[in-house]
C-alpha positions in Angstrom: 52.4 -71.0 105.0 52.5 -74.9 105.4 55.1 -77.5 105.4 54.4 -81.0 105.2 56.8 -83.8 106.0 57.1 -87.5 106.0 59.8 -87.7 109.0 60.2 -91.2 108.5 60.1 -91.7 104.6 57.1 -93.9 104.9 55.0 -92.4 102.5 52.6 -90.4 104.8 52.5 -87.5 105.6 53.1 -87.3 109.8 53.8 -83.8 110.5 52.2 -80.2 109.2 53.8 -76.8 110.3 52.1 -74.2 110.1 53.2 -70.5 109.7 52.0 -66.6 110.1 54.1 -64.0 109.9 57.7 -66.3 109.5 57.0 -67.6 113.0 55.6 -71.1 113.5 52.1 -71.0 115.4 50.9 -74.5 115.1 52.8 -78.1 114.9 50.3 -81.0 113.8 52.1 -84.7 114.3 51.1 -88.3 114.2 53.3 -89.2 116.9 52.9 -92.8 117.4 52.9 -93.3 113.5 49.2 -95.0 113.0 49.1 -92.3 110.2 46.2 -90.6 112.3 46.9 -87.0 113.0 47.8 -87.3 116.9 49.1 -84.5 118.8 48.4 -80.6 118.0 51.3 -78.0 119.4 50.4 -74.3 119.8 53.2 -71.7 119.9 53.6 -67.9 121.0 56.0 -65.7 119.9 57.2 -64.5 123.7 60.4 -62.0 123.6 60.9 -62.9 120.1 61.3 -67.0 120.6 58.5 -69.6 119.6 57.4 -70.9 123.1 55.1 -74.0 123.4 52.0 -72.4 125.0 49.6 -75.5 124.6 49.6 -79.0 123.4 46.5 -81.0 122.3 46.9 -85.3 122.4 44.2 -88.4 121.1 46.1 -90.8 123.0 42.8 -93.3 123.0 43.2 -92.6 119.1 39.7 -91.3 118.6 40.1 -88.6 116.2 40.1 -85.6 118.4 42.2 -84.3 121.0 41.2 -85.5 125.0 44.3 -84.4 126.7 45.0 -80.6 126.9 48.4 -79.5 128.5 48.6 -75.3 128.5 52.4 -73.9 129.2 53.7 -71.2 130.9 54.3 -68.4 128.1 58.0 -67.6 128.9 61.6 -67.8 126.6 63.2 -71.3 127.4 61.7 -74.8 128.3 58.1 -74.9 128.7 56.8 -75.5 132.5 53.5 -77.0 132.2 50.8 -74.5 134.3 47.3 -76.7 133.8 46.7 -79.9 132.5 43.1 -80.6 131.3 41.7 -84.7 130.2 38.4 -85.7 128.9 38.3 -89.6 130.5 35.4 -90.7 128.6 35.6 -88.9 125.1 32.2 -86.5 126.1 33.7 -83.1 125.1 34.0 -82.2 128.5 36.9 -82.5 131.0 37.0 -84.7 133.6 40.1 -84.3 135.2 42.4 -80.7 136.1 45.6 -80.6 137.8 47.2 -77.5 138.3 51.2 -77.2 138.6 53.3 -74.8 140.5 55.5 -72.6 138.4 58.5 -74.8 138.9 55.8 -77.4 137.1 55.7 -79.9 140.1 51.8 -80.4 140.5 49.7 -78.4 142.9 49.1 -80.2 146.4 45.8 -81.9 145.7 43.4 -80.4 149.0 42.3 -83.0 151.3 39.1 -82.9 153.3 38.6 -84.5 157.0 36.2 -87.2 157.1 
């Protein structure tokens, strides 16, 4: 199942749930209300609670996601585990940081010179 909204009575719609099963697997938004289709949520169902387990962003606005953020799968507020961004808009990512599981970021390894 779907449901569309129009969250601020604009006339557009700006955010699509979707369904399977009674439990939400998928939020669409258009979070910074250019009516362009923004910011893509993922849920799990993890001890019977919808958990965020990933969440796709076009912050340059270019039609497709470039951000990637993936969440820990566990019952309360999502930690963020990996965070994934294609720079320059390639398809491929340029950037990883990886973040402890209290989702402070992973000591970046520095090498002598």
């Amino acid at each position: 199942a779907e449901v569309r909204r129009d969250t601020d009575a604009d006339g557009a719609i700006d955010r699509v749930e979707n369904f399977e099963h009674r439990q939400r697997v998928q939020v669409i938004e258009d979070a910074n209300r250019d009516e362009r289709m923004d910011t893509w949520t993922t849920y799990r169902v993890v001890g019977g609670q919808e958990v965020v387990a990933r969440i796709e962003r076009d912050p340059q606005g270019r039609g497709k996601p470039s951000v990637f953020e993936t969440y820990r799968a566990a019952p309360g507020t999502p930690v963020l585990e990996k965070r994934e961004e294609d720079v320059d808009g390639d398809g491929a990512i340029d950037v990883t940081q990886e973040f402890e599981r209290d989702g402070s970021p992973v000591p970046e390894p520095v090498s002598p010179l």
